[in-house]
BAFI-3210 file (N, C-alpha, C; in Angstrom, 3 decimals, decimal comma, padded with zeros to 6 digits):
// residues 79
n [1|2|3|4|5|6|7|8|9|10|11|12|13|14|15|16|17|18|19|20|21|22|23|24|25|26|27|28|29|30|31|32|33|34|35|36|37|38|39|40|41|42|43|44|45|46|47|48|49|50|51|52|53|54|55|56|57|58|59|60|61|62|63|64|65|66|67|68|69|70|71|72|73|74|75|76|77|78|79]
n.u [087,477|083,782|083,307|082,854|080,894|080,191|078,380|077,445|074,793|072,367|069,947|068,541|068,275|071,620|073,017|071,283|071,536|074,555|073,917|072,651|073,612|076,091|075,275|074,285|076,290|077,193|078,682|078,657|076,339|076,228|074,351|074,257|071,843|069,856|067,493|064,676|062,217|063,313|065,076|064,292|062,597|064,502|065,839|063,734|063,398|065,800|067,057|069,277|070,365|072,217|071,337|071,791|070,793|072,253|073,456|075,587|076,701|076,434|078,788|079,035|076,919|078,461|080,582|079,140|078,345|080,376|081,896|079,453|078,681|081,202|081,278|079,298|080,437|082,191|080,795|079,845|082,134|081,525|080,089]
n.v [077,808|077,391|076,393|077,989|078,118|078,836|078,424|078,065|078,251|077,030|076,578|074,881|071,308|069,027|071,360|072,152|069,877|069,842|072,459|071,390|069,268|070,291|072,353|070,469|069,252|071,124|073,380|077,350|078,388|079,742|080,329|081,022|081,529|081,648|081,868|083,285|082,428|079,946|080,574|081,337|079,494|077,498|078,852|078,498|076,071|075,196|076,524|079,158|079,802|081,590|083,945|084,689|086,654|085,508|085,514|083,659|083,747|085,910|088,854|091,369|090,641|088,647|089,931|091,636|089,611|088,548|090,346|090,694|087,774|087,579|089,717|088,716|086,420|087,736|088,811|086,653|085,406|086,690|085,099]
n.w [118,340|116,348|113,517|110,327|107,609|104,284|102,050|098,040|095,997|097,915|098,243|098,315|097,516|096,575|098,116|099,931|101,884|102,149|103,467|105,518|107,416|108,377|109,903|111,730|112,798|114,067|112,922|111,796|109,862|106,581|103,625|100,027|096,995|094,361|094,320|096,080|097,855|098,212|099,856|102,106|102,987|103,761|105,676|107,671|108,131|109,012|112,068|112,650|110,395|108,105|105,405|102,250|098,878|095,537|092,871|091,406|088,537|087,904|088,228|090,527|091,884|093,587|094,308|096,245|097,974|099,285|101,099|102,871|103,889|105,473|107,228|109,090|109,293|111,501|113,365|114,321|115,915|118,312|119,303]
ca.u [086,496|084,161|083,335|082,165|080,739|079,487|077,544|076,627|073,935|072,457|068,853|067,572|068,596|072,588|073,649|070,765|071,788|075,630|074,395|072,027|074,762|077,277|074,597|073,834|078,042|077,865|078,829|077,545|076,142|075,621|074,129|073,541|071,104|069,042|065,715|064,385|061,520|063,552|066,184|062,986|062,181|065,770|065,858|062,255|063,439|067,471|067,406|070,460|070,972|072,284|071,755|071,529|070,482|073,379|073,362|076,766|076,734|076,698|080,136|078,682|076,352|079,744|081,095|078,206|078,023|081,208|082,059|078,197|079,584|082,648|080,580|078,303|081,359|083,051|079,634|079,652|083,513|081,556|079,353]
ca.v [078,521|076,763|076,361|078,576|077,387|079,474|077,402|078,574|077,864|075,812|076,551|072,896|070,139|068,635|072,375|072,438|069,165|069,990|072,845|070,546|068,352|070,899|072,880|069,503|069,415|073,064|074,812|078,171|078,395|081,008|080,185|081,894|081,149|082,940|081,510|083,833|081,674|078,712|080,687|081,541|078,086|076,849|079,181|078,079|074,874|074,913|077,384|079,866|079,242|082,805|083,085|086,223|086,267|085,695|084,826|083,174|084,133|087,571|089,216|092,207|089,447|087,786|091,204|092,326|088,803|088,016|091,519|090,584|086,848|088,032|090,454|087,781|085,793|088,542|089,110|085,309|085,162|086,693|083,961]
ca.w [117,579|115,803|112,081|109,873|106,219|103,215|100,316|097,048|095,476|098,484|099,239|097,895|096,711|097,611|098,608|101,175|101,997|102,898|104,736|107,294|107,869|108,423|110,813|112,616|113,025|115,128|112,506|111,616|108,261|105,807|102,472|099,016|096,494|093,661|094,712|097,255|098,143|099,003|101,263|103,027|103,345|104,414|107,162|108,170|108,577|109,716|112,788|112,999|109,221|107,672|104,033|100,675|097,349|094,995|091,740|091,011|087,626|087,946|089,112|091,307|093,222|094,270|095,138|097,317|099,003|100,103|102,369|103,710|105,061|106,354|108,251|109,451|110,332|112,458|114,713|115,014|116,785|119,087|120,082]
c.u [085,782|083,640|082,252|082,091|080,273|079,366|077,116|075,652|073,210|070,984|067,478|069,016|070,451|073,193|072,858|071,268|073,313|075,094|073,464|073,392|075,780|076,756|074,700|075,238|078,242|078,392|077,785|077,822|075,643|075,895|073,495|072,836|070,224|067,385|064,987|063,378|061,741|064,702|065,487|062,908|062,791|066,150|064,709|062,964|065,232|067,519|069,055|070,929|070,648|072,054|071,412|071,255|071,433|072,945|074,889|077,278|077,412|078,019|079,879|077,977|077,281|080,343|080,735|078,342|078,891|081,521|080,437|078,350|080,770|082,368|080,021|079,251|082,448|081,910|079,937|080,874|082,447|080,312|079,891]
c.v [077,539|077,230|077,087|078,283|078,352|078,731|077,714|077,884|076,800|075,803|075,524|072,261|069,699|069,625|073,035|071,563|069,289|070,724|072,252|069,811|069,297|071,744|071,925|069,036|070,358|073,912|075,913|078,236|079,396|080,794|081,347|080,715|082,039|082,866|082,262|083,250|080,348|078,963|080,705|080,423|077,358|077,390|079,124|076,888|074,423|076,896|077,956|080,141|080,932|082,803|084,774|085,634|086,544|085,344|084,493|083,615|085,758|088,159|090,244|091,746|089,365|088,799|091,590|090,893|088,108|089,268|090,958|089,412|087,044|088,613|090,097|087,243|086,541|088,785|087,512|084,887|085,568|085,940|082,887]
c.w [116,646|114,291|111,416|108,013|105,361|102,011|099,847|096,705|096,341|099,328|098,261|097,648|097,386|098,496|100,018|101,977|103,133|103,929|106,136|107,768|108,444|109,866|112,013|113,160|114,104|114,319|112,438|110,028|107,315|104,377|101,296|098,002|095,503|093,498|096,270|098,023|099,062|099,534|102,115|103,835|104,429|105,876|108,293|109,178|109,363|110,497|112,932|111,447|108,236|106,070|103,149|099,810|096,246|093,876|091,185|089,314|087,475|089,357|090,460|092,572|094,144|095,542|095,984|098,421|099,452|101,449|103,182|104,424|105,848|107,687|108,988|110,361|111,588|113,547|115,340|116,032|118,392|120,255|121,084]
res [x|x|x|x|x|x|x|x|x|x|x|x|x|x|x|x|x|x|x|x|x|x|x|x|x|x|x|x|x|x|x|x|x|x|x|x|x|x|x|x|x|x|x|x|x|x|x|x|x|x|x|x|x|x|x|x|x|x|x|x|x|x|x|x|x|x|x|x|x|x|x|x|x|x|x|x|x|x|x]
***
């Protein structure tokens, strides 16, 4: 099976960064971020590349956006 990644805060800068590298690996990738503009972007530019709007800060974010990767990663087994 292979690898499945989730990166906060990762739509620029080193957190976009891990997830090209990690994409360009075979994993599958599913990033959060509280810039809705530049998840946009990230999945413009890194095909397959899953991603929400989190705000790490805030506890309810966290709450809502971990059951929503999990979910992500249980469709993906069946790739």
């Amino acid at each position: 099976m292979g690898q499945k990644v989730l990166i906060t805060a990762a739509a620029s800068g080193i957190g976009l960064a891990v997830a090209r590298a990690f994409t360009s690996g075979g994993a599958k990738v599913f990033i959060t971020d509280i810039n809705e503009q530049a998840i946009e972007t990230a999945k413009q530019e890194i095909p397959g590349l899953l991603a929400t709007l989190c705000n790490n800060g805030n506890r309810s974010d966290i709450e809502r956006m971990v059951p929503a990767a999990v979910r992500r990663w249980v469709a993906w087994t069946s790739w």
